[in-house]
ChimeraX commands (.cxc) that place a marker at each C-alpha (Angstrom):
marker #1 position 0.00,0.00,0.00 radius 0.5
marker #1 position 0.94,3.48,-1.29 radius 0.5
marker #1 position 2.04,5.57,1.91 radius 0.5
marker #1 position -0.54,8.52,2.02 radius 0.5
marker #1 position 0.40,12.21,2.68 radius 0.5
marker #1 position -2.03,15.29,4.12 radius 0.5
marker #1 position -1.76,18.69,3.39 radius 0.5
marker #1 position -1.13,20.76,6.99 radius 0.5
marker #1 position -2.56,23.69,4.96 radius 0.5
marker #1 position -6.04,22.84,3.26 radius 0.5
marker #1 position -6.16,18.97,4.25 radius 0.5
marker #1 position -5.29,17.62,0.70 radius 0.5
marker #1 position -5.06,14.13,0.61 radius 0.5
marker #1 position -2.65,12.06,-1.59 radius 0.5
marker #1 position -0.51,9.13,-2.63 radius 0.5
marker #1 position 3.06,10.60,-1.74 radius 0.5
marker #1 position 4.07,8.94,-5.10 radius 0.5
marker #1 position 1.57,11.69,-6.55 radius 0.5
marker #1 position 2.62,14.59,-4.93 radius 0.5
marker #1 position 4.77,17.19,-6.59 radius 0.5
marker #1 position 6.75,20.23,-5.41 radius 0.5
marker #1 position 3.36,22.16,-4.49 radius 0.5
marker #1 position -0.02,20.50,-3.47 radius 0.5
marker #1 position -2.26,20.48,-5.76 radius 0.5
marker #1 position -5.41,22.09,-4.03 radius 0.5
marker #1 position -4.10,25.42,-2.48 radius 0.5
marker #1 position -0.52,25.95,-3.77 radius 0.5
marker #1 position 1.68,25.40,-0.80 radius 0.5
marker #1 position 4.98,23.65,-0.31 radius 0.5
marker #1 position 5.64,20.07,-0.78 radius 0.5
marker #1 position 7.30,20.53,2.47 radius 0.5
marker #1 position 3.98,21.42,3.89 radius 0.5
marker #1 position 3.05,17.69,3.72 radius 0.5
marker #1 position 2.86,15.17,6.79 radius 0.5
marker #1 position 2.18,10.99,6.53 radius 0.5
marker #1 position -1.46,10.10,6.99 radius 0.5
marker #1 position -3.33,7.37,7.69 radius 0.5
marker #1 position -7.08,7.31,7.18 radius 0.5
marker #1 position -9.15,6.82,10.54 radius 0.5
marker #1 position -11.96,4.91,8.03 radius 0.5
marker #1 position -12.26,1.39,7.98 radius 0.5
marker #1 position -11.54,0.04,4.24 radius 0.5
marker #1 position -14.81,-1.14,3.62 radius 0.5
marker #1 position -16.58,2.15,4.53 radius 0.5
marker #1 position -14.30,4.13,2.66 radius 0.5
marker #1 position -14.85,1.73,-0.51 radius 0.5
marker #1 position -18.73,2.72,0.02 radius 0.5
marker #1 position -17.81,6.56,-0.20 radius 0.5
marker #1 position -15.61,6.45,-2.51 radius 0.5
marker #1 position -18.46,5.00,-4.88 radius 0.5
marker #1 position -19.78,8.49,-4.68 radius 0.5
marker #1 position -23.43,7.43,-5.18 radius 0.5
marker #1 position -24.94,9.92,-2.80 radius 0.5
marker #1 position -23.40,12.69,-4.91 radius 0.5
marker #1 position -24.06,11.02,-8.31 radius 0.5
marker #1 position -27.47,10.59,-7.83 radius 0.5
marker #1 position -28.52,13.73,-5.86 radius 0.5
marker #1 position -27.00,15.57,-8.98 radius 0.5
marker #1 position -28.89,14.05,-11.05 radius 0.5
marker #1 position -31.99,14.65,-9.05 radius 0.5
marker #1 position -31.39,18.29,-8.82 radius 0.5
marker #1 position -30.51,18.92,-12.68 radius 0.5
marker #1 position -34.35,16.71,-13.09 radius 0.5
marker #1 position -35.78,19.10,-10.63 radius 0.5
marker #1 position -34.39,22.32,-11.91 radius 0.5
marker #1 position -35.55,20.89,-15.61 radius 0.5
marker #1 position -39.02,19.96,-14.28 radius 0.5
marker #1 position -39.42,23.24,-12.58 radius 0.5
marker #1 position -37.98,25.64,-15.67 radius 0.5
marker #1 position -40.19,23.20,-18.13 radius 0.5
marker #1 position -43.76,23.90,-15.58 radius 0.5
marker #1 position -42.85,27.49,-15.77 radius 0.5
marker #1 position -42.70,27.29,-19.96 radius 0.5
marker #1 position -45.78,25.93,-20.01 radius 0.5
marker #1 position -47.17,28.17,-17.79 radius 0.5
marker #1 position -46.68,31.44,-19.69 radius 0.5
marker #1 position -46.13,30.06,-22.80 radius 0.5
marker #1 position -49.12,27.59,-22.95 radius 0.5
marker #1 position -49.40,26.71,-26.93 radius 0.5
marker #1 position -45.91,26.70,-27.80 radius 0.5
marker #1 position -44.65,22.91,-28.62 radius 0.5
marker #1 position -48.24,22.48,-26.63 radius 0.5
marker #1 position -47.86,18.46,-27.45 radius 0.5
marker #1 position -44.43,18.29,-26.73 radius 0.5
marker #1 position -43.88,20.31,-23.57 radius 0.5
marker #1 position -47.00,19.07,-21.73 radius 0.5
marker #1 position -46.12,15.50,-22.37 radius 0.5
marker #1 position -42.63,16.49,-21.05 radius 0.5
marker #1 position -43.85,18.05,-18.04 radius 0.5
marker #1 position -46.45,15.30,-17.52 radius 0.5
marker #1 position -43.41,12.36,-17.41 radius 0.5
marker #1 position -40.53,14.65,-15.67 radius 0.5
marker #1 position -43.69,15.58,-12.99 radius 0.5
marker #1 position -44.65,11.82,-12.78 radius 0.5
marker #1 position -40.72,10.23,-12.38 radius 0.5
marker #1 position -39.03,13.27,-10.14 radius 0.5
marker #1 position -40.84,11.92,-6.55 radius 0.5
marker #1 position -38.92,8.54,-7.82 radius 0.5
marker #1 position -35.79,10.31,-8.25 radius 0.5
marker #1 position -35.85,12.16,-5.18 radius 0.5
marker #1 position -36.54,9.18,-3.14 radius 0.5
marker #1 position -33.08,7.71,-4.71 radius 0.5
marker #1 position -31.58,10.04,-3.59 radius 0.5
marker #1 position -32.81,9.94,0.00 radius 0.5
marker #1 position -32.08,6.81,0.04 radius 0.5
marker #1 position -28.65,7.30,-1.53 radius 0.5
marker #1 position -27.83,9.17,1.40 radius 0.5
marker #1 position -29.01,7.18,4.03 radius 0.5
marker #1 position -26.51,4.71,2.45 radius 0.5
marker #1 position -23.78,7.44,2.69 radius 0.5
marker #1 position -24.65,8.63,5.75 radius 0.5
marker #1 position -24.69,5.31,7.42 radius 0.5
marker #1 position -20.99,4.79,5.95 radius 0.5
marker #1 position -19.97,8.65,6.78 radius 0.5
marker #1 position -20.89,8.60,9.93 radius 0.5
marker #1 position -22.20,4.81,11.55 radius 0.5
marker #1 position -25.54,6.29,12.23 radius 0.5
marker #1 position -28.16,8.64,10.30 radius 0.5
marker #1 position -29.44,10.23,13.89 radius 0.5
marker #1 position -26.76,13.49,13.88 radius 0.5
marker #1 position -28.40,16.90,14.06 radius 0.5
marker #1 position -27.35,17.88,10.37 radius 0.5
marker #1 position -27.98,14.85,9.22 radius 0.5
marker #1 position -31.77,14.76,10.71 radius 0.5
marker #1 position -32.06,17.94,9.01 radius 0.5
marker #1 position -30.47,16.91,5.94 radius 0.5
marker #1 position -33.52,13.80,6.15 radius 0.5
marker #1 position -36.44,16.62,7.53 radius 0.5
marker #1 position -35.28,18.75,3.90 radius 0.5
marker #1 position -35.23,15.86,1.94 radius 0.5
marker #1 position -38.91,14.58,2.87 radius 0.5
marker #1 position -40.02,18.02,2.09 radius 0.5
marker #1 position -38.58,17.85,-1.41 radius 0.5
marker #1 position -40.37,14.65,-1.52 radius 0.5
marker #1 position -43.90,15.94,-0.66 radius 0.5
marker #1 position -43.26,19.10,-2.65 radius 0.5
marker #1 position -42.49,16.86,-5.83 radius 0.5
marker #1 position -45.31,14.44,-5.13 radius 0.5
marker #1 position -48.14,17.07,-4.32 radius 0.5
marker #1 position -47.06,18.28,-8.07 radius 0.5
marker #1 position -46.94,15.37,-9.78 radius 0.5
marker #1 position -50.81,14.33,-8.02 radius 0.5
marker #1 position -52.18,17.42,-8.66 radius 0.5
marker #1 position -51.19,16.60,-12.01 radius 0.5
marker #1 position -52.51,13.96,-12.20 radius 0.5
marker #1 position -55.80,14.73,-10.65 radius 0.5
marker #1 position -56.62,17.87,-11.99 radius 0.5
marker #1 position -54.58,17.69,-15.77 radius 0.5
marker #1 position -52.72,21.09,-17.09 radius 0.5
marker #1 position -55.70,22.99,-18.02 radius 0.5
marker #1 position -56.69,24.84,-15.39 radius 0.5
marker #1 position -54.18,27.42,-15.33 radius 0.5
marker #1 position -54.28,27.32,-11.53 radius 0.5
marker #1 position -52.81,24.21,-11.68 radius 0.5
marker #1 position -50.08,25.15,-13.11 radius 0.5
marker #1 position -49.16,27.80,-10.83 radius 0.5
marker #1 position -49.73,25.83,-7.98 radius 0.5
marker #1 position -46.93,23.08,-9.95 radius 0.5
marker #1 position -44.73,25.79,-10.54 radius 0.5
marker #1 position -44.96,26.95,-7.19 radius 0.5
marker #1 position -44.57,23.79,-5.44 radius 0.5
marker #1 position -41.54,22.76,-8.02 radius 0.5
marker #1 position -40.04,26.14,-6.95 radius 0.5
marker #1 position -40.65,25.17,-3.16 radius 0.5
marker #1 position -38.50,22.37,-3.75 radius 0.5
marker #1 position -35.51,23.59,-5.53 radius 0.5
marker #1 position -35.44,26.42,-2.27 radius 0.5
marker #1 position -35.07,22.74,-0.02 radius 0.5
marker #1 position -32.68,21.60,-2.34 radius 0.5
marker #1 position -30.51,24.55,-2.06 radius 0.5
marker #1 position -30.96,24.27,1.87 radius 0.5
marker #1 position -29.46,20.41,1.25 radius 0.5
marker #1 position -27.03,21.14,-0.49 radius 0.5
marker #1 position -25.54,23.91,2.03 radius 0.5
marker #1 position -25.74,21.29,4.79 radius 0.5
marker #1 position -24.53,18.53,2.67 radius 0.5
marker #1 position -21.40,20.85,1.75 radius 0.5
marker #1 position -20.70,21.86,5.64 radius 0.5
marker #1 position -20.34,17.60,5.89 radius 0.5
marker #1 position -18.50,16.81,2.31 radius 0.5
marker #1 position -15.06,16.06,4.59 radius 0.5
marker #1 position -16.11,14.88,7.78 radius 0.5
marker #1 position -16.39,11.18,8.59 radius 0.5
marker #1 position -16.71,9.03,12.07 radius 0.5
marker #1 position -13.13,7.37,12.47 radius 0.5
marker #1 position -12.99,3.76,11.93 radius 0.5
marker link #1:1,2 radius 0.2
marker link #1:2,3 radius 0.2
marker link #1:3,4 radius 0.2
marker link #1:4,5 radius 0.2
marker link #1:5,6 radius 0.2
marker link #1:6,7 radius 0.2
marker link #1:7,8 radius 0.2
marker link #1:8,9 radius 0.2
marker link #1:9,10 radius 0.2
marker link #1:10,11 radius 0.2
marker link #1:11,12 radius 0.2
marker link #1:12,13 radius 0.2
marker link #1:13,14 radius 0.2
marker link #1:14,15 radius 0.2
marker link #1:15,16 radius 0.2
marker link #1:16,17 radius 0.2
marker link #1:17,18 radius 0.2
marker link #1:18,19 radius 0.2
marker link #1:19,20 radius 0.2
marker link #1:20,21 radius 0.2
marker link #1:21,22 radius 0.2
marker link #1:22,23 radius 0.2
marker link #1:23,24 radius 0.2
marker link #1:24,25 radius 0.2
marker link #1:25,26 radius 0.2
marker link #1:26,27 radius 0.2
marker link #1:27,28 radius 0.2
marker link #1:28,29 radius 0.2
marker link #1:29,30 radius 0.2
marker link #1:30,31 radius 0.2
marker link #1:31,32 radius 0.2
marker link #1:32,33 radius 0.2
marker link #1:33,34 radius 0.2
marker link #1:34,35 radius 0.2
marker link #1:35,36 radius 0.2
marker link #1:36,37 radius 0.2
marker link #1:37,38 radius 0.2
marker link #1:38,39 radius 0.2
marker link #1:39,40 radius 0.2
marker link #1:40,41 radius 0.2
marker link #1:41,42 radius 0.2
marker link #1:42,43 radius 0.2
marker link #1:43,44 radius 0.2
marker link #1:44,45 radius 0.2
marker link #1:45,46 radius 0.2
marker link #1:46,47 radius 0.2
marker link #1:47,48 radius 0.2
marker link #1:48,49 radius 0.2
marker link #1:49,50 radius 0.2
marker link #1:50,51 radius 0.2
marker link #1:51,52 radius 0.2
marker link #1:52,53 radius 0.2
marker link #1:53,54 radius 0.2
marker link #1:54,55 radius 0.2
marker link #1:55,56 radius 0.2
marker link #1:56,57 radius 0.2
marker link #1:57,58 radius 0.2
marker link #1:58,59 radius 0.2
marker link #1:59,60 radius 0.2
marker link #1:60,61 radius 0.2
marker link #1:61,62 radius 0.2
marker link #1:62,63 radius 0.2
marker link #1:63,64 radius 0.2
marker link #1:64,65 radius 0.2
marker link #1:65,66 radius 0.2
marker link #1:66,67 radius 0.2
marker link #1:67,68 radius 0.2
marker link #1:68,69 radius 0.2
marker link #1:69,70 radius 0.2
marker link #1:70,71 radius 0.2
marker link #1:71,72 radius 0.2
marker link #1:72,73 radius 0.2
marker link #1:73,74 radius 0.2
marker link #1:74,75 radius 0.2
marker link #1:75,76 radius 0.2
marker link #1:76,77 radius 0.2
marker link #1:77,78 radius 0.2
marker link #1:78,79 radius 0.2
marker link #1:79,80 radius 0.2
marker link #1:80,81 radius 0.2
marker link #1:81,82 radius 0.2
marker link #1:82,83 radius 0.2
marker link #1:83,84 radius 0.2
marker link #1:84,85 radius 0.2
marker link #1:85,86 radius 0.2
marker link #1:86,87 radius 0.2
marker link #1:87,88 radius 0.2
marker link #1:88,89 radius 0.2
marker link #1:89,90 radius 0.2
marker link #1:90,91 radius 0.2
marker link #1:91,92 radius 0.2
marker link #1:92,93 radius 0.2
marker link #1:93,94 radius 0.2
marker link #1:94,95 radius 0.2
marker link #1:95,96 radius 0.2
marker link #1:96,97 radius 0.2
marker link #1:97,98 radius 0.2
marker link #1:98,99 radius 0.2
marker link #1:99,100 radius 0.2
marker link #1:100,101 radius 0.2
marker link #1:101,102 radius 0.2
marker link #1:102,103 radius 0.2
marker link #1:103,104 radius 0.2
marker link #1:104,105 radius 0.2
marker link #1:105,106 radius 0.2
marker link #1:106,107 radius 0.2
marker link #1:107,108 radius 0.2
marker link #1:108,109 radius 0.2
marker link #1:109,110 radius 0.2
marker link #1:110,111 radius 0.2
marker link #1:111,112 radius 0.2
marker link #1:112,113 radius 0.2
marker link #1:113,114 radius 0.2
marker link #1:114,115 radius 0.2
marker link #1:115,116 radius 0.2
marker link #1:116,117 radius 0.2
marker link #1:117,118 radius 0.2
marker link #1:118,119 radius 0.2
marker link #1:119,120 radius 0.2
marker link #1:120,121 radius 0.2
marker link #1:121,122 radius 0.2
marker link #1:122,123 radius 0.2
marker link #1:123,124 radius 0.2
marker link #1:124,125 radius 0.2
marker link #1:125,126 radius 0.2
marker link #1:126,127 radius 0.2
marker link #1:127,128 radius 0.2
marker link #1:128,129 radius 0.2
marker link #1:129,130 radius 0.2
marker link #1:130,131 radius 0.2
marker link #1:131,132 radius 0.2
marker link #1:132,133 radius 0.2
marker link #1:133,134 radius 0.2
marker link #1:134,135 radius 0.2
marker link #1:135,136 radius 0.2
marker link #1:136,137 radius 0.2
marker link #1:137,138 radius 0.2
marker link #1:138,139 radius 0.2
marker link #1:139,140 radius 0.2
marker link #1:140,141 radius 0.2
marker link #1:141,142 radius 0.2
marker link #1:142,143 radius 0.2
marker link #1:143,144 radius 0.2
marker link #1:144,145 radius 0.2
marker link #1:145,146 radius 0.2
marker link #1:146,147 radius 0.2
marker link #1:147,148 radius 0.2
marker link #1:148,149 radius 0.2
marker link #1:149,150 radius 0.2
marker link #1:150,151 radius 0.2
marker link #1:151,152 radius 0.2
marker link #1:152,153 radius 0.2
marker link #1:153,154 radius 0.2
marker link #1:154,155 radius 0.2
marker link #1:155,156 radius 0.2
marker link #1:156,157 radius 0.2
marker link #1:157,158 radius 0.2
marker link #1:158,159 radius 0.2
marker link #1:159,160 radius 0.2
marker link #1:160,161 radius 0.2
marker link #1:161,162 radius 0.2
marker link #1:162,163 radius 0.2
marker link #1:163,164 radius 0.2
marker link #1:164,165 radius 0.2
marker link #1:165,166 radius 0.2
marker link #1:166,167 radius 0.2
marker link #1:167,168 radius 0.2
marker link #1:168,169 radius 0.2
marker link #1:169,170 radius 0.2
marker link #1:170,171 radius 0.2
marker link #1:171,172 radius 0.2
marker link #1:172,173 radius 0.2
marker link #1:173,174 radius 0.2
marker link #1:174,175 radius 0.2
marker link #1:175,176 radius 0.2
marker link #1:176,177 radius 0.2
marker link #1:177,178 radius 0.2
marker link #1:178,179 radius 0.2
marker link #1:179,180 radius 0.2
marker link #1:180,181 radius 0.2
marker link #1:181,182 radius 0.2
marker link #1:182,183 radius 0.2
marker link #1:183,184 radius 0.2
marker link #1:184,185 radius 0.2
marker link #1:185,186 radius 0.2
view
């Protein structure tokens, strides 16, 4: 195994093998390296190292943002592409509760490897923000469903709930970017 070395300056972690005259991240000194060993256990770190929290909650975000810029098309521009848009809007409304629930699920998986447990204050909130997306996305995609795009009410109340969402989303990602580098040794 590859002896590891940690930047004392930003925390930069590398394969000493890897490391030039200057790290990488913020500039400094080669001499501003120490040895490091990681604290996490090899078969948690595989798990994280999978990234699947990240690659899935991007991809959840991109499908909200699309879902919420295509409800808001519709909405003032109702005729346009009328076939095409509404039966965009109608799937991306219909699949995004799915796609959120990956990726609270997603991170249950990575917080359960991050940290041994999912009950940490952030973490609660991180779950609290997440159901909220969920029910946001869901109320959209029933009223949807229930009511059709018609009434233009409806899709105001879509746009506004799809825009309710992306706010929690931006609330998740804040807290999910205060815990990108911390992890229960072990």
């Amino acid at each position: 195994m590859a002896a590891t070395m940690r930047c004392r300056s930003c925390g930069y972690v590398t394969a000493e093998g890897k490391l030039k005259d200057v790290c990488p991240a913020c500039g400094v000194p080669r001499k501003m390296f120490e040895p490091w060993t990681d604290p996490v256990s090899g078969r948690r770190q595989a798990v994280l190292e999978m990234n699947v929290h990240p690659m899935v909650v991007h991809f959840t975000v991109a499908f909200d943002a699309s879902t919420f810029a295509l409800s808001l098309f519709s909405l003032f521009f109702p005729r346009f592409l009328e076939g095409l848009a509404t039966n965009l809007l109608v799937v991306m409304t219909a699949v995004l509760p799915l796609t959120v629930l990956a990726g609270w699920a997603a991170g249950m998986l990575d917080g359960r490897a991050r940290f041994r447990r999912v009950t940490t204050p952030l973490l609660v909130r991180k779950m609290v923000m997440g159901s909220s997306v969920f029910l946001e996305t869901l109320a959209a995609a029933v009223l949807l469903f229930t009511f059709g795009l018609d009434p233009v009410w409806v899709r105001i109340v879509i746009a506004v709930l799809l825009g309710l969402s992306l706010g929690a989303v931006a609330v998740l990602a804040k807290i999910g970017a205060s815990l990108l580098c911390a992890k229960s040794p072990g």
